[in-house]
Biopython code that builds the backbone (N, CA, C, O; Angstrom):
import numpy as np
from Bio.PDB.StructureBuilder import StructureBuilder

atoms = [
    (1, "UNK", "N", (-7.961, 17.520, 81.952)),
    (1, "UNK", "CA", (-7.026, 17.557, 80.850)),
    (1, "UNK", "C", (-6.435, 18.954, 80.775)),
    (1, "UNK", "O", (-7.107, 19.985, 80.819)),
    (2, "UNK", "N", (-5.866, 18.927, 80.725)),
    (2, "UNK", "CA", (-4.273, 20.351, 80.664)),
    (2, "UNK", "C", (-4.735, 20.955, 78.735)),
    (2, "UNK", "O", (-5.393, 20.502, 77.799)),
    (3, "UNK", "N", (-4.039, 21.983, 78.970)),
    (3, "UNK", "CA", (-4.151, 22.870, 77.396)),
    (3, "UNK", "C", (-3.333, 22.783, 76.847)),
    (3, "UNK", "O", (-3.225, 23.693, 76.025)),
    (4, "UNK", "N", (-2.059, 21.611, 76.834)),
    (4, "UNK", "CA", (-1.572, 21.092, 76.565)),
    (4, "UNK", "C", (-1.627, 19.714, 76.159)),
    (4, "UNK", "O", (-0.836, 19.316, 75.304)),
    (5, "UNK", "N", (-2.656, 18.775, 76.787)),
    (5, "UNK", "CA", (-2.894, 17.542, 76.050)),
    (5, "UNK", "C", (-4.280, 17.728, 74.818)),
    (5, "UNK", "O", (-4.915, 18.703, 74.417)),
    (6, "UNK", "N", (-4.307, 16.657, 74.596)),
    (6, "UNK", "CA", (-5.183, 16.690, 72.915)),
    (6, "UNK", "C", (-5.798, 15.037, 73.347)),
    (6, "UNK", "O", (-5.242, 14.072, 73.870)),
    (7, "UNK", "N", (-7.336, 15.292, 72.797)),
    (7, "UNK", "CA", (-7.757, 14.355, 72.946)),
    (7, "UNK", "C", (-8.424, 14.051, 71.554)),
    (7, "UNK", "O", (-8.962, 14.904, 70.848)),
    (8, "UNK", "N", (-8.286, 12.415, 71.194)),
    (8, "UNK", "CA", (-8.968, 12.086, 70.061)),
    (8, "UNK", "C", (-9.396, 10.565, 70.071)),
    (8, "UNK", "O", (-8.796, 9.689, 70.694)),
    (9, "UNK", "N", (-10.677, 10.348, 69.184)),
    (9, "UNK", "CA", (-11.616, 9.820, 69.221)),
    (9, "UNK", "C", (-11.200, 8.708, 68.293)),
    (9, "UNK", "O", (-11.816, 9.170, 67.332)),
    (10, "UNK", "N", (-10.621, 7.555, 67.780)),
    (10, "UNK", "CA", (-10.455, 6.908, 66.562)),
    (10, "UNK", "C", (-11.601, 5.324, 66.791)),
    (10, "UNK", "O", (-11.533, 4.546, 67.743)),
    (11, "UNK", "N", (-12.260, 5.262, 65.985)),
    (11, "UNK", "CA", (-12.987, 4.424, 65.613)),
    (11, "UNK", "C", (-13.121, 3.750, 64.384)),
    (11, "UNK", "O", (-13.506, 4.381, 63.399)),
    (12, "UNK", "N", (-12.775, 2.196, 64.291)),
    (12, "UNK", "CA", (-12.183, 1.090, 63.200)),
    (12, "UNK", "C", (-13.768, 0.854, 62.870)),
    (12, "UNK", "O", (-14.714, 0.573, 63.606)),
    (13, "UNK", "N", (-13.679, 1.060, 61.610)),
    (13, "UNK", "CA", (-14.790, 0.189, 61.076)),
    (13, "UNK", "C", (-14.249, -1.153, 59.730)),
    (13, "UNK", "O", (-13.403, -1.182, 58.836)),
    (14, "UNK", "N", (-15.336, -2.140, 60.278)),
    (14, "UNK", "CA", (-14.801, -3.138, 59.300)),
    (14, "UNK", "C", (-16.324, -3.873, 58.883)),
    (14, "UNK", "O", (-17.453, -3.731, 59.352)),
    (15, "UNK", "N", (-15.845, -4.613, 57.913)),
    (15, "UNK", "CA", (-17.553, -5.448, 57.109)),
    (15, "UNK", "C", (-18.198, -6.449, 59.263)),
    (15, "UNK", "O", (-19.357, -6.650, 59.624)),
    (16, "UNK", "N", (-17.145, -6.713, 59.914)),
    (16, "UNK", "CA", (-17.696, -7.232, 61.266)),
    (16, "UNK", "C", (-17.641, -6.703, 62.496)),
    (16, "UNK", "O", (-16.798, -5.806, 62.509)),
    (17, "UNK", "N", (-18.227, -6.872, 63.671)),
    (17, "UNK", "CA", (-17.753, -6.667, 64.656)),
    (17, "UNK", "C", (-16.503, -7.507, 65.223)),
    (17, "UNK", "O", (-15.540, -6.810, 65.541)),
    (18, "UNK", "N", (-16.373, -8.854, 65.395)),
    (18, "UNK", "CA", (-15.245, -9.182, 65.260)),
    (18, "UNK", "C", (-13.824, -8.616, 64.650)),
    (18, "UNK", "O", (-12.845, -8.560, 65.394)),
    (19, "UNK", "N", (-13.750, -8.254, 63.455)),
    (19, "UNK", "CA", (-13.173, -7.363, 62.365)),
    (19, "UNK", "C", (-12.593, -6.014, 63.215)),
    (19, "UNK", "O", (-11.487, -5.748, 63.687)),
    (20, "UNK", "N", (-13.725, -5.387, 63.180)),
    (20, "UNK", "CA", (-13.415, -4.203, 64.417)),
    (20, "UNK", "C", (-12.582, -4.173, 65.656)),
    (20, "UNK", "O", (-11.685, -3.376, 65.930)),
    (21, "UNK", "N", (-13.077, -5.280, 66.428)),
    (21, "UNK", "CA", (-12.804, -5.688, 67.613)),
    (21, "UNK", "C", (-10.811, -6.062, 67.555)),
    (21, "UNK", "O", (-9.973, -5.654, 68.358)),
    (22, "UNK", "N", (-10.561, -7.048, 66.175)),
    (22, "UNK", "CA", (-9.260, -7.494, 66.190)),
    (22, "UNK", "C", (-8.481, -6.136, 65.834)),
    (22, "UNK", "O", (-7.557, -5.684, 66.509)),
    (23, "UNK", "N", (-9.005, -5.552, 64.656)),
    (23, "UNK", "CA", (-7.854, -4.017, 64.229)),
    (23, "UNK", "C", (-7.995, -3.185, 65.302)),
    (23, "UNK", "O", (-6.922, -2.608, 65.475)),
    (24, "UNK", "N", (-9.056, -2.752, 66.343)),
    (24, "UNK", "CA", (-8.929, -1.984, 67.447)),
    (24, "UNK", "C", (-7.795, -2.932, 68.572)),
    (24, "UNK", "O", (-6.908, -2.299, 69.145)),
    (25, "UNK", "N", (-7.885, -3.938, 68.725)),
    (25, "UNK", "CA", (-6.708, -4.230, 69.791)),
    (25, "UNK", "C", (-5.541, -3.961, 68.810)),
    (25, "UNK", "O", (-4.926, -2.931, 69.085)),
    (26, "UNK", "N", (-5.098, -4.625, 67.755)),
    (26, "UNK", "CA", (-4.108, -4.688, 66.829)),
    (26, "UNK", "C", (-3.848, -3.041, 66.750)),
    (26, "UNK", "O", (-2.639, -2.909, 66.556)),
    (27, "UNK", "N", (-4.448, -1.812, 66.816)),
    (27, "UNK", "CA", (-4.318, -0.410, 66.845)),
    (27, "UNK", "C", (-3.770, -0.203, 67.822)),
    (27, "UNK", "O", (-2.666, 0.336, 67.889)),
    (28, "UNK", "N", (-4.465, -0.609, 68.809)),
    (28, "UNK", "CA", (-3.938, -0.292, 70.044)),
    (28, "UNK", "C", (-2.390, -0.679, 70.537)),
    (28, "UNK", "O", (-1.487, 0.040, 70.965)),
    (29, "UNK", "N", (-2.460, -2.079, 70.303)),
    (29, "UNK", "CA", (-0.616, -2.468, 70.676)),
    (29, "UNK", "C", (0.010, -1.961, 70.172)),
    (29, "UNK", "O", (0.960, -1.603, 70.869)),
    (30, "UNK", "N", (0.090, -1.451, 68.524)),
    (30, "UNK", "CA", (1.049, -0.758, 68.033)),
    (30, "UNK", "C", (1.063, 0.237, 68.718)),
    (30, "UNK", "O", (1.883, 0.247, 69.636)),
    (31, "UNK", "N", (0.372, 1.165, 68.574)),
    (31, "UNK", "CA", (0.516, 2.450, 69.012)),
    (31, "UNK", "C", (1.383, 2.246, 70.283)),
    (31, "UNK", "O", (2.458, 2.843, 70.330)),
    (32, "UNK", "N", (0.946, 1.328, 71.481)),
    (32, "UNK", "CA", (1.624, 1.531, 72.206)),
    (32, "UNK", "C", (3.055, 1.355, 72.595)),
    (32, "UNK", "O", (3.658, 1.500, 73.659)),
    (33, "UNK", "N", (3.514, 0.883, 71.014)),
    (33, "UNK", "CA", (4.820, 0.537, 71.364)),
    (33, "UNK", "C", (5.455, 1.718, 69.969)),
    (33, "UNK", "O", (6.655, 1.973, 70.070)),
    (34, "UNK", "N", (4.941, 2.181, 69.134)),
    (34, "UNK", "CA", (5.179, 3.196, 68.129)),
    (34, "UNK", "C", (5.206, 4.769, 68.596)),
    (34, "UNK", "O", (6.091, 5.573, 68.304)),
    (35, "UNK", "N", (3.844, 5.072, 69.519)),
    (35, "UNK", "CA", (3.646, 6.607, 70.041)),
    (35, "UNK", "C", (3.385, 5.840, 71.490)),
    (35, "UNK", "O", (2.193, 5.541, 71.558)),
    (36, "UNK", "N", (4.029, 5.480, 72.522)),
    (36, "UNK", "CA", (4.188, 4.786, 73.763)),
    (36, "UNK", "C", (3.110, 6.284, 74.978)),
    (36, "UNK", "O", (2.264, 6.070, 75.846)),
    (37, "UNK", "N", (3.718, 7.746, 74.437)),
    (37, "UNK", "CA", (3.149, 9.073, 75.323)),
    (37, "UNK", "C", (1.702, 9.098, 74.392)),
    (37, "UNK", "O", (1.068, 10.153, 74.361)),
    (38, "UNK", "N", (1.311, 8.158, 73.800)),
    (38, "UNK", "CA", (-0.219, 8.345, 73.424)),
    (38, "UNK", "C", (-1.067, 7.367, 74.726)),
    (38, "UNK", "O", (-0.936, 6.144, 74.769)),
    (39, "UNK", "N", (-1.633, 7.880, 75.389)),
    (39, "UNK", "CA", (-2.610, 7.000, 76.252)),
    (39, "UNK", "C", (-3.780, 6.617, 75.219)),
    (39, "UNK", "O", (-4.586, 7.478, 74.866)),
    (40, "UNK", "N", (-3.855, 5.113, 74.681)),
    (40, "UNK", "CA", (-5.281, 4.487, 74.090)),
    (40, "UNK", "C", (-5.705, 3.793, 74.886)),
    (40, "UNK", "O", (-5.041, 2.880, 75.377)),
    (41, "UNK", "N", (-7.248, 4.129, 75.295)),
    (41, "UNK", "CA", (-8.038, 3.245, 75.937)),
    (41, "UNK", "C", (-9.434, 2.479, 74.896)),
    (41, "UNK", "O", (-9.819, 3.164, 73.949)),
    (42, "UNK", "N", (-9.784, 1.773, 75.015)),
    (42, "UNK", "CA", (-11.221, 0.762, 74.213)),
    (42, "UNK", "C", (-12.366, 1.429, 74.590)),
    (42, "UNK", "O", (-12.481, 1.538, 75.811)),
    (43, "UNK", "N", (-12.841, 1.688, 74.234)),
    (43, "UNK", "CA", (-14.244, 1.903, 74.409)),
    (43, "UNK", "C", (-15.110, 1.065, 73.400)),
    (43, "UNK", "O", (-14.721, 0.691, 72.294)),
    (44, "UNK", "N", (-16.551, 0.790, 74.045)),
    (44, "UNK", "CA", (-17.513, 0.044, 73.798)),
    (44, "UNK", "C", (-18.428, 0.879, 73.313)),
    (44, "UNK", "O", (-18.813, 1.707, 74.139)),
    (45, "UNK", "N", (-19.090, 0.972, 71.854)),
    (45, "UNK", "CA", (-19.711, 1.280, 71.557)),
    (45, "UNK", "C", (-21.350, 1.525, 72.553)),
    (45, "UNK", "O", (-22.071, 2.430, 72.972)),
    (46, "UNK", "N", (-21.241, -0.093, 72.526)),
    (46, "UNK", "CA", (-22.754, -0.756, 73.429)),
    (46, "UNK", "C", (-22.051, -1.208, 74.902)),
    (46, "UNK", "O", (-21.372, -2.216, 75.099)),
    (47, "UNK", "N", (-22.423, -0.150, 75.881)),
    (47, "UNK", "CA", (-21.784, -0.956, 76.841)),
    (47, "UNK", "C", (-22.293, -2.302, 77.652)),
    (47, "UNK", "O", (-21.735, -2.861, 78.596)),
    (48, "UNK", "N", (-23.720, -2.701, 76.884)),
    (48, "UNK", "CA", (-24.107, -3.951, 77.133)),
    (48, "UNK", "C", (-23.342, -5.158, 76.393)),
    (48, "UNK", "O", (-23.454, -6.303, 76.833)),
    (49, "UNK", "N", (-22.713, -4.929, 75.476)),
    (49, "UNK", "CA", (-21.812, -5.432, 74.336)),
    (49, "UNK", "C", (-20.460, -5.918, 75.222)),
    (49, "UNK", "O", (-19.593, -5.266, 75.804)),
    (50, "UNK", "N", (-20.680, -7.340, 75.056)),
    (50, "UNK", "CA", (-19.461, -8.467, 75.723)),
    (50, "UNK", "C", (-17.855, -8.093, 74.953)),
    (50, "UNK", "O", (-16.793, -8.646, 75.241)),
    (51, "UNK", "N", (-18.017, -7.234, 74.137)),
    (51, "UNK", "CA", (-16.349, -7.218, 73.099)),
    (51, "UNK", "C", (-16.173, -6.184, 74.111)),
    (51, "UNK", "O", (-16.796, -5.698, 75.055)),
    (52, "UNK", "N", (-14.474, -5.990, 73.195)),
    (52, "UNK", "CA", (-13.382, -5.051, 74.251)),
    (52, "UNK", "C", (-14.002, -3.433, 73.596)),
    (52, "UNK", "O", (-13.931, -2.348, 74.172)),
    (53, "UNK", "N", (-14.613, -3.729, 72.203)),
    (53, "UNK", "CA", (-14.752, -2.157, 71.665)),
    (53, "UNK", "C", (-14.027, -1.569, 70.577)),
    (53, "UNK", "O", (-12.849, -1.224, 70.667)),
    (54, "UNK", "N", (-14.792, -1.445, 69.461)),
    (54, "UNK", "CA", (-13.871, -1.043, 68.447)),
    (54, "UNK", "C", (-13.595, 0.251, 68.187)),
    (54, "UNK", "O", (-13.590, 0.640, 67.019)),
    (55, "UNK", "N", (-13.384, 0.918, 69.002)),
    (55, "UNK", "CA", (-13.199, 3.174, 69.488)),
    (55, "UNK", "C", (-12.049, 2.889, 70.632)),
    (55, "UNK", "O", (-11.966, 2.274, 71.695)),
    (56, "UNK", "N", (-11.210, 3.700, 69.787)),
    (56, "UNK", "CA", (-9.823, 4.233, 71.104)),
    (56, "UNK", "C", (-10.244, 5.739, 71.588)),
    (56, "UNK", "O", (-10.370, 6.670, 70.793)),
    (57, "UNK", "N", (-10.422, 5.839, 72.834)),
    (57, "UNK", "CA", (-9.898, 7.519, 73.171)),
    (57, "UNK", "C", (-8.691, 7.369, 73.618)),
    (57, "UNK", "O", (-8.406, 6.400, 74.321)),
    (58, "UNK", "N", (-7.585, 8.525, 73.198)),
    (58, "UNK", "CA", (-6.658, 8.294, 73.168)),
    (58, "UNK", "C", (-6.586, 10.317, 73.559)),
    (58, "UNK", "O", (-7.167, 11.256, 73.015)),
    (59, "UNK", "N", (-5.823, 10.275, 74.453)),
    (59, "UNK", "CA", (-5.257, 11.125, 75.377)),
    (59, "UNK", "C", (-3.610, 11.571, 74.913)),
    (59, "UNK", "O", (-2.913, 10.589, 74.658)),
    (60, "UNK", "N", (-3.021, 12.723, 74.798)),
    (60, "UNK", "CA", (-1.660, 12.508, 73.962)),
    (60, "UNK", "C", (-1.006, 13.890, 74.788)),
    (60, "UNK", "O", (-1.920, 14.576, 75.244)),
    (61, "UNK", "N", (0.183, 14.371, 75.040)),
    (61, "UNK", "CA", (0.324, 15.829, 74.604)),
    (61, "UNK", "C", (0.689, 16.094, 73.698)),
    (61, "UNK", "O", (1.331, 15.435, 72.880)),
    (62, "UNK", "N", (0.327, 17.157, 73.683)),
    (62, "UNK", "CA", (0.777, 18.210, 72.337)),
    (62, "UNK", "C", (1.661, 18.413, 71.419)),
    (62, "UNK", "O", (1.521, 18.985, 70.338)),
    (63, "UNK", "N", (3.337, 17.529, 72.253)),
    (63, "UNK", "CA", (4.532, 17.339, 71.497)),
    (63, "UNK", "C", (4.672, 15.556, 70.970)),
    (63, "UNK", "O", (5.608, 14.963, 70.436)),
    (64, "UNK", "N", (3.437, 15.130, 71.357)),
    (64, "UNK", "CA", (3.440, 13.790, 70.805)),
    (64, "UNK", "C", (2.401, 13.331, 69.491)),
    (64, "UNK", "O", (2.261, 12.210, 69.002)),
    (65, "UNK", "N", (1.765, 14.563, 69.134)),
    (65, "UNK", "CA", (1.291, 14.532, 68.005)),
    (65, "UNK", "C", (1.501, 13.873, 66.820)),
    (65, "UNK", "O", (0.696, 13.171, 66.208)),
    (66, "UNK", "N", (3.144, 14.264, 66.406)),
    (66, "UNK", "CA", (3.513, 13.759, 65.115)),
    (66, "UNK", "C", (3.561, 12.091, 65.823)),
    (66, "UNK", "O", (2.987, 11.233, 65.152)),
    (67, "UNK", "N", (4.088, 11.733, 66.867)),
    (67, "UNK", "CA", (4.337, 10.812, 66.942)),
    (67, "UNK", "C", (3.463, 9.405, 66.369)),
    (67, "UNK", "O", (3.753, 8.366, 65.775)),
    (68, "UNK", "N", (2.004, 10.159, 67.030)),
    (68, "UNK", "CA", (1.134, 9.480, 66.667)),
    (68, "UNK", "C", (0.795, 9.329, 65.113)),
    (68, "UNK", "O", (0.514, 8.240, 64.613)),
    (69, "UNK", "N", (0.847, 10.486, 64.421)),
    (69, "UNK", "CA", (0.348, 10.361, 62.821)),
    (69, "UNK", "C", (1.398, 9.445, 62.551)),
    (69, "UNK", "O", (0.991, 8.348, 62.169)),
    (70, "UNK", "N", (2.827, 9.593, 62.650)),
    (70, "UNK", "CA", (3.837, 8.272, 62.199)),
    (70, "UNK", "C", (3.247, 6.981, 62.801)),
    (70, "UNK", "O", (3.078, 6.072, 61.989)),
    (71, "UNK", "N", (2.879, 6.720, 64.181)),
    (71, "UNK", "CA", (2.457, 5.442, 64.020)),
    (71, "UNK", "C", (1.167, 5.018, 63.230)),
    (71, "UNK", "O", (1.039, 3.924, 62.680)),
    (72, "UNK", "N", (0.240, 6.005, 63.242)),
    (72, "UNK", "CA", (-1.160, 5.783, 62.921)),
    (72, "UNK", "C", (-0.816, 5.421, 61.360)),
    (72, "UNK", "O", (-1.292, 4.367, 60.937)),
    (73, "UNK", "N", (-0.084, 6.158, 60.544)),
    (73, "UNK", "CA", (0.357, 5.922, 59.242)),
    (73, "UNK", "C", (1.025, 4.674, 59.315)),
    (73, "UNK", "O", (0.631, 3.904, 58.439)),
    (74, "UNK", "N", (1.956, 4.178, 60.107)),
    (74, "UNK", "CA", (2.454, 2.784, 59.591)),
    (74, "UNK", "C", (1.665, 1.924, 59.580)),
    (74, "UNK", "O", (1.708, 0.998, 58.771)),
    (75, "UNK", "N", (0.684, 2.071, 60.581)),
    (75, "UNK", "CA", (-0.222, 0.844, 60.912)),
    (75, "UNK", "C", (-0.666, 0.802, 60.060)),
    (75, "UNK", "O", (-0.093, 0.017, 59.304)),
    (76, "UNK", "N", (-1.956, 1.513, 59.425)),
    (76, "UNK", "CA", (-2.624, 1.704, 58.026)),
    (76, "UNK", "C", (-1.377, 1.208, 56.676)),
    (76, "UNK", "O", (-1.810, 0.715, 55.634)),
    (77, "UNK", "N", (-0.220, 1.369, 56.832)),
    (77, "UNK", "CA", (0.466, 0.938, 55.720)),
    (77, "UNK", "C", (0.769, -0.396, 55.721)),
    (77, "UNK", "O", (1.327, -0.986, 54.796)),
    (78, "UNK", "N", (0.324, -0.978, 56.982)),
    (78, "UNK", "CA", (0.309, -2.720, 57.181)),
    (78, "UNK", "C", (-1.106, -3.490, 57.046)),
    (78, "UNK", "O", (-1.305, -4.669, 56.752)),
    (79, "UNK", "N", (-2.224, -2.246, 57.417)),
    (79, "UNK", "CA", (-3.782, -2.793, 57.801)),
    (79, "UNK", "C", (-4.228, -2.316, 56.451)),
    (79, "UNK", "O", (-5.220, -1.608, 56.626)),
    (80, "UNK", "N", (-3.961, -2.389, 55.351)),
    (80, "UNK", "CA", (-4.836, -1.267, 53.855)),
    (80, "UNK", "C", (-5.875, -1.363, 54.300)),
    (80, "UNK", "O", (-6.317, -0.284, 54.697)),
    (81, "UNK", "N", (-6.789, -2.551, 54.485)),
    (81, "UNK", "CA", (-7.837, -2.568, 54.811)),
    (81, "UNK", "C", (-9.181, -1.729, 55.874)),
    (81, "UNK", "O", (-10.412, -1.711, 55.902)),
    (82, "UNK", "N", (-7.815, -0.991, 56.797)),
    (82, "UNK", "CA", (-8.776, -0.566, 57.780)),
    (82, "UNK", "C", (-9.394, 0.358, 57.238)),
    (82, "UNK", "O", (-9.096, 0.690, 56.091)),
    (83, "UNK", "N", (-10.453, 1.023, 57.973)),
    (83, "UNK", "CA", (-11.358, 2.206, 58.027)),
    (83, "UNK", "C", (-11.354, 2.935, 59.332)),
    (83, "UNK", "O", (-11.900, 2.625, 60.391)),
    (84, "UNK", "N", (-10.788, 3.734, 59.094)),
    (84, "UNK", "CA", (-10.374, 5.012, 60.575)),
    (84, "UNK", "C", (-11.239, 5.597, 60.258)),
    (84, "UNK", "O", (-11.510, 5.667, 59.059)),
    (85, "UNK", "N", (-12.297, 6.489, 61.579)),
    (85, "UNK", "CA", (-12.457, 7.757, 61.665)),
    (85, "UNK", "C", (-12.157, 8.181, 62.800)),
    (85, "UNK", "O", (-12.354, 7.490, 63.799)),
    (86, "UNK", "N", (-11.425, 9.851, 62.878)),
    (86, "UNK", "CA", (-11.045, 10.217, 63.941)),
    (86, "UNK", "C", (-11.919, 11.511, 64.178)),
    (86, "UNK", "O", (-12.471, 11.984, 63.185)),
    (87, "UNK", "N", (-12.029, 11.890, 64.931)),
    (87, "UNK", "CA", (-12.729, 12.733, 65.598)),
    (87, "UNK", "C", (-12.416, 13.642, 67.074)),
    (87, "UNK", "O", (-12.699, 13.126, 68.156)),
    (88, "UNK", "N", (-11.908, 14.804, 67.015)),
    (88, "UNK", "CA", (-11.351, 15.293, 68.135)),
    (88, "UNK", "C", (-12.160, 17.108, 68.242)),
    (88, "UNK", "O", (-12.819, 17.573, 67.312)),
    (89, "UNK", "N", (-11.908, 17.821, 69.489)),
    (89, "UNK", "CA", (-12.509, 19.267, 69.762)),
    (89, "UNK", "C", (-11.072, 20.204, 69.028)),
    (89, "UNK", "O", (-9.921, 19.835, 69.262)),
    (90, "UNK", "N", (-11.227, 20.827, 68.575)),
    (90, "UNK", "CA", (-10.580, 22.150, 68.005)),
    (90, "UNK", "C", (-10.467, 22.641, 68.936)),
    (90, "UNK", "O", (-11.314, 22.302, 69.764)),
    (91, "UNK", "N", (-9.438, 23.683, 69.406)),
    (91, "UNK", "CA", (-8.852, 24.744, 70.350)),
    (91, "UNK", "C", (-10.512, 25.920, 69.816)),
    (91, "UNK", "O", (-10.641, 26.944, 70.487)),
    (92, "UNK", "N", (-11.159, 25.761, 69.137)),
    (92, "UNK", "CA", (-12.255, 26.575, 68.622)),
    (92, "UNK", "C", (-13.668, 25.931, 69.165)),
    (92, "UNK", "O", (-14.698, 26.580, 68.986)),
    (93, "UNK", "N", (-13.725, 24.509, 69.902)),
    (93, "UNK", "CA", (-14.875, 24.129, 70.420)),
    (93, "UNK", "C", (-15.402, 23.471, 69.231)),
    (93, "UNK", "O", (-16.203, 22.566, 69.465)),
    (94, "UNK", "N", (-15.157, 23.698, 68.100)),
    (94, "UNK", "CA", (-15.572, 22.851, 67.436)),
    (94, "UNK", "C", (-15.072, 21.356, 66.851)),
    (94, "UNK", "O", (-13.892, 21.150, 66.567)),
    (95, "UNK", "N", (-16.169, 20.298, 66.701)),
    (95, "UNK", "CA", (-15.657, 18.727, 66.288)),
    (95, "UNK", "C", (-15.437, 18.840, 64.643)),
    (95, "UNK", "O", (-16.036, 19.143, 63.610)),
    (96, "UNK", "N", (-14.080, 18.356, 65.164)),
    (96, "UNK", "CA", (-13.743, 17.974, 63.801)),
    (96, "UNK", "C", (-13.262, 16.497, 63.537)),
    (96, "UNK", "O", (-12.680, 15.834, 64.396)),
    (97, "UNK", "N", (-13.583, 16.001, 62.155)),
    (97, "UNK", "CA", (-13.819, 14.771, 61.822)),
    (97, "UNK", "C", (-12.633, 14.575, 60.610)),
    (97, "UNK", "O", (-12.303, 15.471, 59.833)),
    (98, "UNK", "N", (-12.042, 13.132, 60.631)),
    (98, "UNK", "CA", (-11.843, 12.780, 59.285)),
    (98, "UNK", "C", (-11.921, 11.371, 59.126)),
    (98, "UNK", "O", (-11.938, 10.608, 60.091)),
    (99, "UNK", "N", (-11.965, 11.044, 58.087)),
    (99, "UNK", "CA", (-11.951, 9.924, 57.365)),
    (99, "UNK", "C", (-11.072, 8.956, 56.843)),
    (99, "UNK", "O", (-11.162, 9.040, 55.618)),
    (100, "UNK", "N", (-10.251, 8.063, 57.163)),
    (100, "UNK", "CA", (-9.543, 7.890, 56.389)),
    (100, "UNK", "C", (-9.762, 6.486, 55.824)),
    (100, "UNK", "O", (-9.848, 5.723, 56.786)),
    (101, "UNK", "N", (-9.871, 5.905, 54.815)),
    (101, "UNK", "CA", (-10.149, 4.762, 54.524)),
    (101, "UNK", "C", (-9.549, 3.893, 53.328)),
    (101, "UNK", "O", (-9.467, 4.502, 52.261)),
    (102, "UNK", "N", (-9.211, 2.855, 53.333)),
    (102, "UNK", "CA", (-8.155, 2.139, 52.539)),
    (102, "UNK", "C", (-6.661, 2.367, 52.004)),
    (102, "UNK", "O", (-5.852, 2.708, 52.866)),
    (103, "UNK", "N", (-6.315, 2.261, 51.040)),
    (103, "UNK", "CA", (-4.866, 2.774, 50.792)),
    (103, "UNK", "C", (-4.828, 4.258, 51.155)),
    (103, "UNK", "O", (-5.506, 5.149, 50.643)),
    (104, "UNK", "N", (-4.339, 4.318, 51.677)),
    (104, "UNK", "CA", (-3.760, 6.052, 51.780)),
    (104, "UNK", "C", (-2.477, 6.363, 51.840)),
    (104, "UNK", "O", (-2.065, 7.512, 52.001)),
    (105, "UNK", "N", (-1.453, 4.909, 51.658)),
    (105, "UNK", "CA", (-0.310, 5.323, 51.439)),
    (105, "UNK", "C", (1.032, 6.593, 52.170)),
    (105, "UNK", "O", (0.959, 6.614, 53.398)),
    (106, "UNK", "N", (1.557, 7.051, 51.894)),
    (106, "UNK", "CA", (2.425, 8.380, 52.422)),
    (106, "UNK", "C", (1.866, 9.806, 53.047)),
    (106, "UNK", "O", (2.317, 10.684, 53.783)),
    (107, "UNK", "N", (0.305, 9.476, 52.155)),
    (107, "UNK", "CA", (-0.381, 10.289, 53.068)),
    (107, "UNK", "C", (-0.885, 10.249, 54.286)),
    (107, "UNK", "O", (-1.261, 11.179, 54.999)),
    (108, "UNK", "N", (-0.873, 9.330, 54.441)),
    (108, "UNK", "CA", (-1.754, 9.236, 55.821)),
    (108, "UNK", "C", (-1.007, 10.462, 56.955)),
    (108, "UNK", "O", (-1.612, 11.463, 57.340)),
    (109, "UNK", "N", (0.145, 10.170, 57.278)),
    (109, "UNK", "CA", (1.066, 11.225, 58.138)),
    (109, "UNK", "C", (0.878, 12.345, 58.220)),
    (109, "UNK", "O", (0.651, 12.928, 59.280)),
    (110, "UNK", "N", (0.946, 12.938, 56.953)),
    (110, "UNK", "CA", (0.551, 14.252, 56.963)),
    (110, "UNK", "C", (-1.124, 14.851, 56.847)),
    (110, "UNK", "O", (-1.531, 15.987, 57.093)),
    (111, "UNK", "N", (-2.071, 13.367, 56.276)),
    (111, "UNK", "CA", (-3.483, 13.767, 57.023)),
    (111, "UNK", "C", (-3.636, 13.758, 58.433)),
    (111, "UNK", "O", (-4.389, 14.520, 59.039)),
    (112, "UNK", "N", (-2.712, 12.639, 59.100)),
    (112, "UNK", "CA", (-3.263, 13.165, 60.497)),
    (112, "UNK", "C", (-2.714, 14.026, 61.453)),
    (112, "UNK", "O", (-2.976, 14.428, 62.587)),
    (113, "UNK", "N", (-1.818, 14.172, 60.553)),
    (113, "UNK", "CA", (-0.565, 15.361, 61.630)),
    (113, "UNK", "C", (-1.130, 17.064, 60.914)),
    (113, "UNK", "O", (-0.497, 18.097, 61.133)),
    (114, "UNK", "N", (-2.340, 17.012, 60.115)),
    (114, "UNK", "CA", (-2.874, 18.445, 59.588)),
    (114, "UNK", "C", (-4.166, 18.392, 60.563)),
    (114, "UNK", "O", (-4.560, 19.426, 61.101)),
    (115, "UNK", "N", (-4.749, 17.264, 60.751)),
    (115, "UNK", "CA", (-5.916, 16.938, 61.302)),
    (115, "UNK", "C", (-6.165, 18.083, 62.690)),
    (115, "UNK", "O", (-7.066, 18.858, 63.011)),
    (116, "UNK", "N", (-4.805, 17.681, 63.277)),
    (116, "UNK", "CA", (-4.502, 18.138, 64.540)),
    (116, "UNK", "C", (-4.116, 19.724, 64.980)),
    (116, "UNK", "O", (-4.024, 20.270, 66.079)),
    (117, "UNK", "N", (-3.910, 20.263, 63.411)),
    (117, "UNK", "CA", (-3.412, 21.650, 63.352)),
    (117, "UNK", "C", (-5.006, 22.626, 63.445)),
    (117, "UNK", "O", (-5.987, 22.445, 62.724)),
    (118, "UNK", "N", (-4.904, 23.364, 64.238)),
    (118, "UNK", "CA", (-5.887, 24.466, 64.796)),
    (118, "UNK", "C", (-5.834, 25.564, 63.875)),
    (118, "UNK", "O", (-6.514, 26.570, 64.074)),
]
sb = StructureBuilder()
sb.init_structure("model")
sb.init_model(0)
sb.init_chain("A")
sb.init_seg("    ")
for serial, (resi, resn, name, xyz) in enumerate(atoms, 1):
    if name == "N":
        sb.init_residue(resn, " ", resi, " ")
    sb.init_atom(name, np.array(xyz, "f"), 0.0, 1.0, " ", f" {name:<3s}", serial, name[0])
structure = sb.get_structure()
């Protein structure tokens, strides 16, 4: 990975695994047609676990940032329901985490487009 791309961790939680499983694909298509220069891949919690995986790592550069908080925000303004946590390394080595969960409305954008600020 270049010092220029950004890597982050988003993981759907819902009352099911099923639940999980549908808003992580449903995350995923949007994005890929909302922030298209975001690479999301599935990951499997359990990799003995027959589902696709309710955790995106998602690979981006650096000028596609906002892109992503605009999609990540619309989606959430269609999904109220979901439960995001994202999780990515700081230019400082350190993990940083957030939370975002249920309505979050207009904010969401600018939580995850601060998320990303070093």
């Amino acid at each position: 990975m270049s010092a220029e791309q950004v890597s982050l961790v988003i993981a759907i939680e819902a009352e099911t695994t099923a639940e999980s499983n549908e808003l992580a694909g449903d995350l995923t298509d949007f994005l890929a047609h909302e922030a298209p220069a975001a690479i999301a891949t599935r990951e499997r919690d359990d990799p003995l676990a027959q589902d696709f995986g309710a955790t995106l790592a998602i690979v981006l550069g650096s000028t596609a940032v906002t892109a992503l908080a605009k999609g990540v925000a619309a989606w959430l303004a269609r999904r109220q329901d979901a439960r995001l946590r994202l999780r990515r390394v700081g230019a400082d080595g350190q993990v940083r985490e957030l939370a975002i969960d249920g309505q979050v409305g207009s904010r969401a954008e600018k939580l995850v487009t601060e998320f990303f600020a070093d």
